[in-house]
matplotlib code that plots the C-alpha trace (Angstrom):
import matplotlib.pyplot as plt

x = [34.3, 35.9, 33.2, 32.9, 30.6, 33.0, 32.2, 28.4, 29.6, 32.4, 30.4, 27.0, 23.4, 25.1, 25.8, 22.3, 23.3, 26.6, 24.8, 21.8, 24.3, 26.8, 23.9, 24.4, 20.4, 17.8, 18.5, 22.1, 25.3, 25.6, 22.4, 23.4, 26.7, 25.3, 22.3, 24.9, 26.9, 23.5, 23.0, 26.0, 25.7, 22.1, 23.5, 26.7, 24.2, 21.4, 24.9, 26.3, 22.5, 22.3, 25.7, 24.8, 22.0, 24.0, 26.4, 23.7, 22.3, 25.4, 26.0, 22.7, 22.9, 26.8, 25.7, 22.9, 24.9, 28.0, 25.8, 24.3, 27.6, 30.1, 26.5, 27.8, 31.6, 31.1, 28.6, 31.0, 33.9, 31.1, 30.0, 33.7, 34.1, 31.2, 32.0, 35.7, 34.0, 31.4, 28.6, 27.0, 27.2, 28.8, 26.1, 23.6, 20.0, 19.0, 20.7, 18.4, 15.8, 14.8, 11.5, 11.7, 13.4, 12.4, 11.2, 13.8, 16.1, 13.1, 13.8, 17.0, 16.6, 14.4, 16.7, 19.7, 17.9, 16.9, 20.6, 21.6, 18.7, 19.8, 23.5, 22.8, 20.1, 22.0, 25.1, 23.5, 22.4, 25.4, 26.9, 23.3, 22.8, 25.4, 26.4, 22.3, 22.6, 26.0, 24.7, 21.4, 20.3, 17.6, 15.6, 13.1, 10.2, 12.5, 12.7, 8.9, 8.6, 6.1, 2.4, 3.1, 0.1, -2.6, -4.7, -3.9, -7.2, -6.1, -2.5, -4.0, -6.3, -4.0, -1.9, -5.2, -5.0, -2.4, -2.4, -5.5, -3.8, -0.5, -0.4, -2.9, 0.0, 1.8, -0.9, -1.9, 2.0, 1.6, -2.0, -0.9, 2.4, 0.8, -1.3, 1.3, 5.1, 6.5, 9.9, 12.6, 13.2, 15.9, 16.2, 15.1, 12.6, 10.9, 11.9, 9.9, 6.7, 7.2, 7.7, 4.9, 2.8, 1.1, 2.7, 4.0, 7.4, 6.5, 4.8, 7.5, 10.2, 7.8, 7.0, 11.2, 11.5, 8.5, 5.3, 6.7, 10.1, 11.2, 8.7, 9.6, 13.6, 13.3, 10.4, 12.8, 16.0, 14.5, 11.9, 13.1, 16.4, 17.2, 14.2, 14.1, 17.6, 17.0, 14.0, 15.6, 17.8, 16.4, 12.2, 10.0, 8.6, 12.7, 12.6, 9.9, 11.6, 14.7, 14.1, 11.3, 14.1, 16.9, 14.5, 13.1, 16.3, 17.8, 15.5, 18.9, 16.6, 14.8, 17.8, 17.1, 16.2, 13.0, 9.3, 8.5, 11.3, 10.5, 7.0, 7.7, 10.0, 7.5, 4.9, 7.7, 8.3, 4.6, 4.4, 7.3, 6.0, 3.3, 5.2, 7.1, 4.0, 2.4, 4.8, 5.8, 2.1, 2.1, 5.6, 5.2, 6.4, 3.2, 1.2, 3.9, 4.9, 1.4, 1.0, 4.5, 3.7, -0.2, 1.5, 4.3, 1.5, 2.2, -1.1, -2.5, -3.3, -7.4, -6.3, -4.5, -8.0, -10.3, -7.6, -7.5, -11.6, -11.3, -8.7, -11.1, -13.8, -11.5, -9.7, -13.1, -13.9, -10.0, -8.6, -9.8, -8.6, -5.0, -5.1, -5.6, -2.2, -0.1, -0.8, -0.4, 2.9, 4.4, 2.7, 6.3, 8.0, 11.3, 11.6, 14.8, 15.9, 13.5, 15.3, 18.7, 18.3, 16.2, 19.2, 22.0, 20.5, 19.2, 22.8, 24.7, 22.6, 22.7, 26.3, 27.1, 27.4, 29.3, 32.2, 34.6, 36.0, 32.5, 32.7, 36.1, 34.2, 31.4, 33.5, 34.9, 31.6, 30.2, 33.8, 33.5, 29.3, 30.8, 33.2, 30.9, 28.4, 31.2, 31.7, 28.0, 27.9, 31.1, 29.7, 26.0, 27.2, 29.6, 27.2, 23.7, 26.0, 26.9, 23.7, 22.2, 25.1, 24.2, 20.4, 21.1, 23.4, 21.0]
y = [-5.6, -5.0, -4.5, -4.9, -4.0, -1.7, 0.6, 0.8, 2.4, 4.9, 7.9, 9.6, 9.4, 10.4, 6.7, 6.4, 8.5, 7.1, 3.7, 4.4, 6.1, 2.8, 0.4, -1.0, -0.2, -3.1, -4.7, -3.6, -5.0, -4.9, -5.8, -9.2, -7.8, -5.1, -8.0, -10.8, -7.6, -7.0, -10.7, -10.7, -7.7, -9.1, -12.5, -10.3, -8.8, -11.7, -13.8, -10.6, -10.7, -14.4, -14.0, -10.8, -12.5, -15.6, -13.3, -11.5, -14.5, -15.8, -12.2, -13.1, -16.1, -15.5, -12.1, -13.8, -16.7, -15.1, -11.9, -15.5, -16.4, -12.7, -11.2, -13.5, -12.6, -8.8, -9.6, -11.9, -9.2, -6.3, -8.7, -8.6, -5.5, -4.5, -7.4, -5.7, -3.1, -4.6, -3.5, -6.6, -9.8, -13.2, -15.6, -17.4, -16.6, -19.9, -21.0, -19.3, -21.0, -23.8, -25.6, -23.5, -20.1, -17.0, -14.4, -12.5, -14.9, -14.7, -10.5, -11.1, -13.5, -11.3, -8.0, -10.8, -11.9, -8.7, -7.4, -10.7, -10.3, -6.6, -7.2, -10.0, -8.3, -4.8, -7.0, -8.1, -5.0, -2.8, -5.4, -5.3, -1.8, -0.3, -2.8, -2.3, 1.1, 0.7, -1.0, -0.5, 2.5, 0.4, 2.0, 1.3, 0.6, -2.2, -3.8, -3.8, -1.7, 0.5, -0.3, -0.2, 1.3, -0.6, 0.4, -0.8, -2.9, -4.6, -5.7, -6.8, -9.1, -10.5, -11.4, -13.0, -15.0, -16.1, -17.6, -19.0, -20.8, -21.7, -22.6, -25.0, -27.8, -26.3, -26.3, -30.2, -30.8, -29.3, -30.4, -34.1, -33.6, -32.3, -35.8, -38.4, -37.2, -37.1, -36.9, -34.8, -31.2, -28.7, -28.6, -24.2, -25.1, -27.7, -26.0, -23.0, -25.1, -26.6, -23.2, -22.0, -19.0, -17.3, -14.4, -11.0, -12.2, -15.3, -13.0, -10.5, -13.2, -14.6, -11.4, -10.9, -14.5, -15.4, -13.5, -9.8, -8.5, -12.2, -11.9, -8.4, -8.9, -12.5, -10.8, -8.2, -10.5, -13.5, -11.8, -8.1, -8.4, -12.9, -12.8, -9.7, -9.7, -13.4, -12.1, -9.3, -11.2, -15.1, -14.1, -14.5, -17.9, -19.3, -16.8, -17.9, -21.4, -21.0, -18.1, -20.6, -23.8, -20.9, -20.1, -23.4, -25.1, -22.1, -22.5, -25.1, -26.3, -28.8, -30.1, -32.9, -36.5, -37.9, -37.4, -34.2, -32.3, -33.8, -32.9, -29.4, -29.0, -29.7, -27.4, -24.2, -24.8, -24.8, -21.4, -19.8, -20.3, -19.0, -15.5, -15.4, -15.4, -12.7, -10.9, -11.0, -10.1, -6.7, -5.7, -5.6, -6.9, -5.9, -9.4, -11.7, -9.7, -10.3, -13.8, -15.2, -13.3, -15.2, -18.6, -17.5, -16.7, -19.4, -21.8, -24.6, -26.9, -26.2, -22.8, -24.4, -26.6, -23.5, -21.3, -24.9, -24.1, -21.0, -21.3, -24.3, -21.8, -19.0, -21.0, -22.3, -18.7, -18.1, -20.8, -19.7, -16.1, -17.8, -20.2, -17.1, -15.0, -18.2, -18.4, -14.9, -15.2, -18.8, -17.7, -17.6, -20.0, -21.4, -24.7, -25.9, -22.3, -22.9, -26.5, -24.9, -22.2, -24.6, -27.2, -24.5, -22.8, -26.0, -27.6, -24.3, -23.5, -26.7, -27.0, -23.4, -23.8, -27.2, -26.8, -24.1, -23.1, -21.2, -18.2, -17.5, -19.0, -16.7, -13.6, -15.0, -15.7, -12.0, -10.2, -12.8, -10.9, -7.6, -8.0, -9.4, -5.9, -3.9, -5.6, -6.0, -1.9, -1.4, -3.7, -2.8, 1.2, 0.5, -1.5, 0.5, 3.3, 1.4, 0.6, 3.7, 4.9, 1.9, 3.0, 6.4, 5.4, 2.3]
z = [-55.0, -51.7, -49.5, -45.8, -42.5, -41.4, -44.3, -43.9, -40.4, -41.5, -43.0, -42.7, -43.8, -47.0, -47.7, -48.9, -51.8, -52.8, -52.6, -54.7, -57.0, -57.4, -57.4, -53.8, -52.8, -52.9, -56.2, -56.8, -57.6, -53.8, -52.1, -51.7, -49.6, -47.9, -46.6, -45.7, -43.5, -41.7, -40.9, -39.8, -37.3, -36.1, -35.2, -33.3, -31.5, -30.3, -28.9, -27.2, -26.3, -24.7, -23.2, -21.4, -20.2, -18.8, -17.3, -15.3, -14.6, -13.0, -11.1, -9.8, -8.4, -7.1, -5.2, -3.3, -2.2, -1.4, 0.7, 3.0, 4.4, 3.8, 6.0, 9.0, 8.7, 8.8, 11.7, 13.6, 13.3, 14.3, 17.3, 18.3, 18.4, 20.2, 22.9, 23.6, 24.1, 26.7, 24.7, 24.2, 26.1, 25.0, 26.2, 23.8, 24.5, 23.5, 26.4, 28.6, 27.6, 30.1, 30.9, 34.0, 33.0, 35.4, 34.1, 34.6, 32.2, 30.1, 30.0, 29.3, 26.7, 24.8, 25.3, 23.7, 21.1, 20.0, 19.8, 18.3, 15.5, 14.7, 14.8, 11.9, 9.6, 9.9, 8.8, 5.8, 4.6, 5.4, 2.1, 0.3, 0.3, -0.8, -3.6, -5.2, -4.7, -7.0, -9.9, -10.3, -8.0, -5.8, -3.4, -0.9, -3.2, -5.0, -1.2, -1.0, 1.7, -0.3, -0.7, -4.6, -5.5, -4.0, -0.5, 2.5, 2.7, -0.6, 1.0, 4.5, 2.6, 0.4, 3.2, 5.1, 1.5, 1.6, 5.3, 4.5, 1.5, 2.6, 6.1, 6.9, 6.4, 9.2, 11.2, 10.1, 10.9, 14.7, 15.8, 14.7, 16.5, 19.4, 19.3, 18.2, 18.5, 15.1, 16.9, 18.5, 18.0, 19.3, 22.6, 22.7, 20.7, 23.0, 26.2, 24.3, 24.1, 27.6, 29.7, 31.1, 28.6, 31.2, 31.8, 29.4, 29.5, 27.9, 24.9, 24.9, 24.0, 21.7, 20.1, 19.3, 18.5, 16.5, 15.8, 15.5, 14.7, 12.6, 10.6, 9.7, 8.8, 7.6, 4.8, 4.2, 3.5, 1.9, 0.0, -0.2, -1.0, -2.5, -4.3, -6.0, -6.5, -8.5, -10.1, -11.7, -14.0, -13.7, -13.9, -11.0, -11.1, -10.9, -8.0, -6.0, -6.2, -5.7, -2.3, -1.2, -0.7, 0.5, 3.4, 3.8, 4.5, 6.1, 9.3, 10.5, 13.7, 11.5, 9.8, 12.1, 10.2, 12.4, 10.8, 12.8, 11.1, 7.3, 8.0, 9.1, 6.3, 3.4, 5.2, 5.5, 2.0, 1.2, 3.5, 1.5, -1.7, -1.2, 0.5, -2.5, -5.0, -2.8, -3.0, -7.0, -7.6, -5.0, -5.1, -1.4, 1.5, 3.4, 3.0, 3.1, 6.3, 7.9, 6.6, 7.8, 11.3, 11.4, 11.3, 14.0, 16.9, 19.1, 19.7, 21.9, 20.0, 20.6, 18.8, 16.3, 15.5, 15.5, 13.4, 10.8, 10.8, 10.2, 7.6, 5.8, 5.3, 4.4, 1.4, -0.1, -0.9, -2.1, -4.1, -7.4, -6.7, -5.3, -8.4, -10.9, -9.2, -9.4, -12.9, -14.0, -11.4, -13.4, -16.6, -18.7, -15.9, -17.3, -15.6, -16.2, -14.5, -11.4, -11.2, -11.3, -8.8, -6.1, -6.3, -6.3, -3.5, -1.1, -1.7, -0.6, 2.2, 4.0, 3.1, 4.2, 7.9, 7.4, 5.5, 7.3, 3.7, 2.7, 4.3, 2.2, -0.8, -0.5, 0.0, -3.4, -5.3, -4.0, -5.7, -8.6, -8.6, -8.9, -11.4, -13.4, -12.8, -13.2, -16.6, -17.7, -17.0, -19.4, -22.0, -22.1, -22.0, -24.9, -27.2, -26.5, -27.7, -30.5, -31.5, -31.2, -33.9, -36.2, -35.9, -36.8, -39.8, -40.9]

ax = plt.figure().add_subplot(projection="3d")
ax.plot(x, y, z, "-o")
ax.set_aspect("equal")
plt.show()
């Protein structure tokens, strides 16, 4: 008998009839037929299942890194635009800062860096926007910048938690710095710690650079956007990693090979993971937001010692809460994919600002990241139609 899947498909709930009729029902001439054809059509559909998945997967992965470096060539072309048309000024305003800067290059170092750091987040979202707005139809509450559901005294204190949990190795890094030298760092940076903090200017340039609007549009990049966008196709806990080394490694002022820098790098990756954990548990950005800005106050080091006290008692009374979110967060953690993503994103972000042919590489990898969501769209419209028919017919 000629019998094939194609038929089971071609007419109407009236099959049932003609099939009970000719003997093809359970125990027919043409059961065994009619259950190789649906076999067949389950195994069609977990591969076109698992290939999906690896396609969004790599869409993913290819979006995020190619939005890191196409972010700085639509800023540099914006930058160029707005300095032929003397809106913004040329100079660096890392170069301002000297042991001795003024306080009136201290103003204008601030005023800079505040232009400089909404010129470059703005550029990144002009891309991200649009494009998750495309394919998926994200809005705000998708960025985190929602309370989710829960009060605000619930977010402030998971944000206290997580400073309490994470940052104490930052704060072991700087108080045994401040003690022993664990080496050289970039020249702004020290100049930053040598000028003198007794004065509003001081704070106010501290406030762009560090403790108040960084925090802010780092949170909402890394976290907001990276994160989330990983999380949606690779799981959370390959997420958490793979962000956590992308904005560990992407702080380029402790690229530097001396023990201060290797220090501080373990202790921001420490910091990060525990931002990104916070954040996959409240789907907002408030916590991470308050945590990441705790750690940016700058300190003496006698604060610093009373703030590690503090920070003692504080995790004593936390760690078995902390322990209990990390496991619900990593509960179904796929390893090998948290492996993937943390050495696909630490290799392209140190390599990003290094090799000049990058930027057009990224511009490729984020088209590559739409064609494939332009695809995924076609093919996951086309088959849920398709299976919706079978179900009706089946």
């Amino acid at each position: 008998m000629g019998f094939h899947c194609r038929h089971i498909f071609s007419s109407s709930s009236v099959l049932w009839w003609i099939k009970a009729a000719a003997g093809l029902g359970p125990g027919g001439v043409g059961s065994t037929a009619y259950a190789k054809c649906s076999r067949s059509i389950a195994t069609s559909s977990i591969l076109a299942t698992v290939n999906t998945q690896t396609r969004r997967r790599a869409a993913a992965l290819l979006e995020v890194l190619g939005v890191y470096l196409a972010g700085t060539v639509l800023e540099n072309k914006i930058e160029q635009l707005l300095v032929h048309w003397r809106l913004i000024s040329t100079t660096n305003p890392f170069d301002l800062m000297t042991d001795h800067a003024t306080n009136a290059e201290l103003l204008v170092a601030s005023r800079q860096l505040l232009l400089a750091l909404i010129l470059m987040y703005s550029s990144y979202f002009l891309l991200i926007l649009p494009i998750n707005w495309w394919y998926r139809r994200r809005g705000r509450a998708a960025y985190g910048l929602t309370r989710a559901g829960r009060s605000w005294k619930a977010l402030i204190l998971a944000g206290l938690a997580t400073a309490v949990l994470t940052q104490w190795p930052v704060l072991i890094h700087t108080l045994v710095d401040a003690i022993h030298p664990l080496g050289a760092m970039a020249p702004w940076r020290q100049a930053f710690f040598n000028m003198s903090w007794r004065r509003w200017q001081f704070w106010l340039l501290a406030g762009v650079m560090s403790y108040a609007v960084v925090p802010v549009v780092e949170e909402l990049i890394f976290r907001g956007y990276y994160q989330r966008r990983l999380a949606e196709d690779w799981g959370d806990g390959p997420a958490i990693i793979g962000t956590a080394c992308f904005f560990t490694f992407a702080h380029t002022q402790y690229l530097i090979a001396n023990a201060y820098n290797i220090s501080m790098i373990a202790s921001l990756l420490c910091l990060a993971l525990g931002l990104g954990v916070v954040f996959a548990w409240t789907r907002s950005l408030i916590p991470s937001m308050i945590a990441h800005a705790i750690i940016n106050v700058p300190m003496t080091p006698l604060w610093q010692g009373a703030l590690l006290v503090v920070f003692a008692i504080g995790g004593f009374f936390a760690w078995r809460g902390g322990l209990a979110v990390v496991r619900q967060v990593f509960a179904k953690t796929n390893v090998a994919a948290c492996a993937a993503l943390a050495v696909a994103q630490t290799l392209y972000v140190i390599e990003a600002h290094r090799i000049n042919a990058m930027t057009q590489v990224a511009i490729g990898m984020l088209a590559v990241a739409l064609g494939l969501e332009g695809s995924i769209a076609e093919r996951t419209g086309a088959s849920g139609c398709f299976n919706i028919a079978c179900n009706r017919v089946i």
